[in-house]
OpenMM code with the backbone's topology and positions (N, CA, C; nanometers):
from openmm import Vec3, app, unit

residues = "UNK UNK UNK UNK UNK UNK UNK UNK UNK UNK UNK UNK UNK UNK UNK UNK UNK UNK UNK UNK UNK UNK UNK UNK UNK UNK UNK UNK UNK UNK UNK UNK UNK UNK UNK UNK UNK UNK UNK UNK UNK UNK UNK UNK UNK UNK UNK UNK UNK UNK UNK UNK UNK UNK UNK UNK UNK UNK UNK UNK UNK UNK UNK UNK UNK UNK UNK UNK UNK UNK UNK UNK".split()
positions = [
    Vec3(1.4783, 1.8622, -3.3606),
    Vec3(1.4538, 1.9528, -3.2505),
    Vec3(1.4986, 1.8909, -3.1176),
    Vec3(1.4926, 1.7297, -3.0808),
    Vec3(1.5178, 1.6997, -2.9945),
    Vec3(1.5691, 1.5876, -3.0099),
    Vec3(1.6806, 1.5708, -2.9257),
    Vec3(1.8094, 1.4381, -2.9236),
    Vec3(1.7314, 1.2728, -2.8482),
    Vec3(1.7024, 1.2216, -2.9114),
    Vec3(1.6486, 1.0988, -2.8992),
    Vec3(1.7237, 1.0297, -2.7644),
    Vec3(1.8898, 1.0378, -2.7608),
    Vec3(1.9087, 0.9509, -2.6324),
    Vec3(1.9171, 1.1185, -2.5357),
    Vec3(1.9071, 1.2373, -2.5820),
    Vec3(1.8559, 1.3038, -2.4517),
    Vec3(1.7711, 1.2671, -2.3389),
    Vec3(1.6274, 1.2207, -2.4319),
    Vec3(1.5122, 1.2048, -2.3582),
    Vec3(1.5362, 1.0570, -2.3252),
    Vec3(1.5802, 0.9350, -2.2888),
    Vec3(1.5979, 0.8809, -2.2432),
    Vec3(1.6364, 0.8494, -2.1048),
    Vec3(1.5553, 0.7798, -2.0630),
    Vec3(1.6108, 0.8154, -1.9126),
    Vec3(1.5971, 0.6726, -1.8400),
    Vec3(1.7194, 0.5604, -1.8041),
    Vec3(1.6701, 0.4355, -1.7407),
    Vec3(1.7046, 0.4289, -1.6242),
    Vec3(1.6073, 0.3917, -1.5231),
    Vec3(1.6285, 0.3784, -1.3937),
    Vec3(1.5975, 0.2849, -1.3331),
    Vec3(1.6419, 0.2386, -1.2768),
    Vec3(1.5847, 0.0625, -1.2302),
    Vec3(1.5197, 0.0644, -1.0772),
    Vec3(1.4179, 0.0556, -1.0932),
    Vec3(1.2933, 0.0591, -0.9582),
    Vec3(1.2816, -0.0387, -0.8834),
    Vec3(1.3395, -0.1207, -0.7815),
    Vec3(1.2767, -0.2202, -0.7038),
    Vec3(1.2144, -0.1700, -0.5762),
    Vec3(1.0708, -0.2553, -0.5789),
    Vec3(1.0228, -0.2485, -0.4420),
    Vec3(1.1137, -0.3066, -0.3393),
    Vec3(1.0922, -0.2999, -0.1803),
    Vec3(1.1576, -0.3270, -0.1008),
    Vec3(1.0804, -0.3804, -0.0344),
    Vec3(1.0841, -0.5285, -0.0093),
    Vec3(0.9346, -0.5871, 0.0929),
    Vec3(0.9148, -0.5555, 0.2075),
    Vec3(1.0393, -0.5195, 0.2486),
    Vec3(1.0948, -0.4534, 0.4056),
    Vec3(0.9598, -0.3478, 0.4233),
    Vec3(1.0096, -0.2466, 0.3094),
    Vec3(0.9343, -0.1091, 0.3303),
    Vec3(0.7742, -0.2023, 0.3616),
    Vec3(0.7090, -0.2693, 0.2469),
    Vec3(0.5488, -0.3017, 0.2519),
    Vec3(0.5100, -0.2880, 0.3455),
    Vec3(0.6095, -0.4428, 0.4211),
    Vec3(0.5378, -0.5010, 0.5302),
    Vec3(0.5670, -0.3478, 0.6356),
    Vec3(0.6692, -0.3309, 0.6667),
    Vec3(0.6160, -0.1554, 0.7295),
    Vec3(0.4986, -0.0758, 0.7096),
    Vec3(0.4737, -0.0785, 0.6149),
    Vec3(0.4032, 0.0383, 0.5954),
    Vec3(0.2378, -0.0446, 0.5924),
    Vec3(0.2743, -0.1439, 0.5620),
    Vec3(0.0838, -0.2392, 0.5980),
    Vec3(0.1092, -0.2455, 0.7257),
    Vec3(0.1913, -0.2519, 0.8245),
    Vec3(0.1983, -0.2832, 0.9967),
    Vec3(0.1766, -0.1583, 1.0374),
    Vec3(0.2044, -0.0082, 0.9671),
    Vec3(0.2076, 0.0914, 1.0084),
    Vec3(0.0063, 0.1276, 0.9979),
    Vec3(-0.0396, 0.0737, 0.9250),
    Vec3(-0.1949, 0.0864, 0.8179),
    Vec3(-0.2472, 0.0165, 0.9577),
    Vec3(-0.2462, -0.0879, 0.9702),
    Vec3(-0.2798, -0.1768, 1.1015),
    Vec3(-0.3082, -0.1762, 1.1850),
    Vec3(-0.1674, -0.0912, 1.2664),
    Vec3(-0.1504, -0.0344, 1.3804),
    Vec3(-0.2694, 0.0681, 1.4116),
    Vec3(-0.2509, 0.1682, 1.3320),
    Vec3(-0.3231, 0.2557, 1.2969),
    Vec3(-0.4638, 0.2685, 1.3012),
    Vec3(-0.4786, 0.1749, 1.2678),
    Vec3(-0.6476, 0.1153, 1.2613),
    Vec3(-0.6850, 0.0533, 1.4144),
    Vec3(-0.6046, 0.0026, 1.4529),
    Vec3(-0.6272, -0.0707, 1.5883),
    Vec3(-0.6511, 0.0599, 1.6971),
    Vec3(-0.5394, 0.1239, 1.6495),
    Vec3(-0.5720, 0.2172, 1.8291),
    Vec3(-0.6767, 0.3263, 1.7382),
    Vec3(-0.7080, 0.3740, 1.6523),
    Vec3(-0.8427, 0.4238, 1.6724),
    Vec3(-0.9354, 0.3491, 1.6819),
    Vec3(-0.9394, 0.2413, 1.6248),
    Vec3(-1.0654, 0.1509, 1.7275),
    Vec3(-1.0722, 0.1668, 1.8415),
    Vec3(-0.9223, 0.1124, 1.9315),
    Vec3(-0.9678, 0.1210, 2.0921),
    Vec3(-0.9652, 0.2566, 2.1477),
    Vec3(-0.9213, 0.3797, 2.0789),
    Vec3(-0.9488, 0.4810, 2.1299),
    Vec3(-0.9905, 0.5998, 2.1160),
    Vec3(-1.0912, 0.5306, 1.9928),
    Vec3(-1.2126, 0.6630, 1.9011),
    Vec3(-1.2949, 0.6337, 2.0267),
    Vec3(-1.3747, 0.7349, 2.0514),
    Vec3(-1.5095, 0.7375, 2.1856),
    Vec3(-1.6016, 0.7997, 2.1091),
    Vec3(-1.6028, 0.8625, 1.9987),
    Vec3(-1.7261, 0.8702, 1.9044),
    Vec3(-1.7160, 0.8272, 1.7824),
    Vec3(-1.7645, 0.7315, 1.7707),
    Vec3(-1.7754, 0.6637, 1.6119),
    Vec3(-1.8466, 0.5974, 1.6419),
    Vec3(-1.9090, 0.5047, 1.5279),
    Vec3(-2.0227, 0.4640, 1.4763),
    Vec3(-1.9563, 0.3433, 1.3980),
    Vec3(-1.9808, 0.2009, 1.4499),
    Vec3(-1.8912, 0.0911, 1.4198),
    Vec3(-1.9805, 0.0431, 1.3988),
    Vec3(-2.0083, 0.0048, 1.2683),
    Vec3(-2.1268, -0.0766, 1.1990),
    Vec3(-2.0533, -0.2014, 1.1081),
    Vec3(-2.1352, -0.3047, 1.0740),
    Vec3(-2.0911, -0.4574, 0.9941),
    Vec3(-2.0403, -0.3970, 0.9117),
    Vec3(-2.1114, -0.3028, 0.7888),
    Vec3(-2.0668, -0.2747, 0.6864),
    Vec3(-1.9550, -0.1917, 0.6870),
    Vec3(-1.8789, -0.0942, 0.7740),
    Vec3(-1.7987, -0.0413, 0.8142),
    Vec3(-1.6636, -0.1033, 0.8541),
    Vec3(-1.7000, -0.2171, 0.8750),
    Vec3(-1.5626, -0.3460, 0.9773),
    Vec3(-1.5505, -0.4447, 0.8331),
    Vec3(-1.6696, -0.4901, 0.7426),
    Vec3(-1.6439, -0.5886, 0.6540),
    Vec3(-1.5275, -0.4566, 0.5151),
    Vec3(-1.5399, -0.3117, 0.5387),
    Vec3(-1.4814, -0.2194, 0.4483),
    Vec3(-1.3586, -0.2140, 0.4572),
    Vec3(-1.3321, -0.2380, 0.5989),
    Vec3(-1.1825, -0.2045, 0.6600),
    Vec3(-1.1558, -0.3365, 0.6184),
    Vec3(-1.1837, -0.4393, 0.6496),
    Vec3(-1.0689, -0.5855, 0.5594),
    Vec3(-1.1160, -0.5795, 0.4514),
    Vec3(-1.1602, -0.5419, 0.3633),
    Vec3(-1.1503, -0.5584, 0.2364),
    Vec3(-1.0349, -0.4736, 0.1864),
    Vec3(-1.0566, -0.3360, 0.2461),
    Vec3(-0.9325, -0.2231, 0.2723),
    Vec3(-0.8021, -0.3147, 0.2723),
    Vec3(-0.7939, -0.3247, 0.3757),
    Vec3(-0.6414, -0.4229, 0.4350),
    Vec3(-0.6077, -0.5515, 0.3186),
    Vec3(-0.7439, -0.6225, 0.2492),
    Vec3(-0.6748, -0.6855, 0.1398),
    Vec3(-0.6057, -0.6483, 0.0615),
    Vec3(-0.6705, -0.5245, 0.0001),
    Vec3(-0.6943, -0.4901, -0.1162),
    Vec3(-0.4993, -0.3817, -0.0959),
    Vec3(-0.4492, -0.3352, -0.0079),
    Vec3(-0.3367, -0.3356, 0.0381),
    Vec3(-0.2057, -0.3975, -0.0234),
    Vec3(-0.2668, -0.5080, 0.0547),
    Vec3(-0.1662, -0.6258, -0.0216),
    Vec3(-0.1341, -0.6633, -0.0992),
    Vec3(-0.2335, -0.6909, -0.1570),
    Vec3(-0.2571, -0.7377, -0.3136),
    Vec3(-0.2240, -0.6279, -0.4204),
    Vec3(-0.2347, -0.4866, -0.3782),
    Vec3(-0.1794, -0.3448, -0.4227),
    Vec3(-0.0208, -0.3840, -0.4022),
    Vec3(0.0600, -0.4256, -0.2820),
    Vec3(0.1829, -0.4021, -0.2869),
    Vec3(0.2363, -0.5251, -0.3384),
    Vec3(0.1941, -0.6133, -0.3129),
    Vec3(0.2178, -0.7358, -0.3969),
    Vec3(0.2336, -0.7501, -0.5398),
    Vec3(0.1049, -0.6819, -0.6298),
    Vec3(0.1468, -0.6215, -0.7517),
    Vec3(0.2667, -0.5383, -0.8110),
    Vec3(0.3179, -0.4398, -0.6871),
    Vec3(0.4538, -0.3358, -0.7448),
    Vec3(0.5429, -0.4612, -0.7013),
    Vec3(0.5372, -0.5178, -0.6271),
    Vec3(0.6834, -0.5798, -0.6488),
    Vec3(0.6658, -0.7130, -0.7608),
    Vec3(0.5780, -0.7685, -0.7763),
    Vec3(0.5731, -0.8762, -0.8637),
    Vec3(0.5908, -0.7885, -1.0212),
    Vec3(0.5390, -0.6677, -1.0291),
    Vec3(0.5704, -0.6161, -1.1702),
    Vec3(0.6972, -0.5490, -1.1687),
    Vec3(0.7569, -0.5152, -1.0647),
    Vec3(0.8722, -0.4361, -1.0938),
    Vec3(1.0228, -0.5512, -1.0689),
    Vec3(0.9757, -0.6741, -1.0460),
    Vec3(1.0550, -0.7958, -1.0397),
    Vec3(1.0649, -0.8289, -1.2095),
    Vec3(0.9889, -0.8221, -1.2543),
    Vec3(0.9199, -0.8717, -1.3821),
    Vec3(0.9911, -0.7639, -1.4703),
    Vec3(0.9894, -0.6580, -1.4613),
    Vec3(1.0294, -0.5549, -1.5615),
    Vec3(1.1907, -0.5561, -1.5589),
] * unit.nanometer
topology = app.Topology()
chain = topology.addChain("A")
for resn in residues:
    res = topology.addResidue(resn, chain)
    for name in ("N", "CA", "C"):
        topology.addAtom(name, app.Element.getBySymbol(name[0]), res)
């Protein structure tokens, strides 16, 4: 019913570190000026210790696509 190298399909994926670090500087940025220029929010420990765990957890997210798609 169906052609075996039809459904085949290879494409070769590399991350671009260029893009990351953009797009974590863009995450950053982002975060900074609504800090300095939210006038209603509610900035609590547990709220500030969320956001760097956030911002790790980032990295270590884009760090993974390129270390696995180096790998593959």
């Amino acid at each position: 019913m169906f052609d075996k190298d039809g459904l085949v399909i290879e494409k070769t994926i590399k991350d671009n570190i260029a893009y990351m670090l953009i797009m974590v500087t863009i995450i950053i940025v982002t975060m900074i000026t609504y800090f300095f220029k939210a006038q209603y929010v509610i900035v609590d420990v547990n709220f500030l210790k969320a956001s760097f765990v956030l911002l790790i957890n980032i990295v270590i997210h884009e760090l993974g696509h390129i270390l696995f798609f180096k790998m593959v």
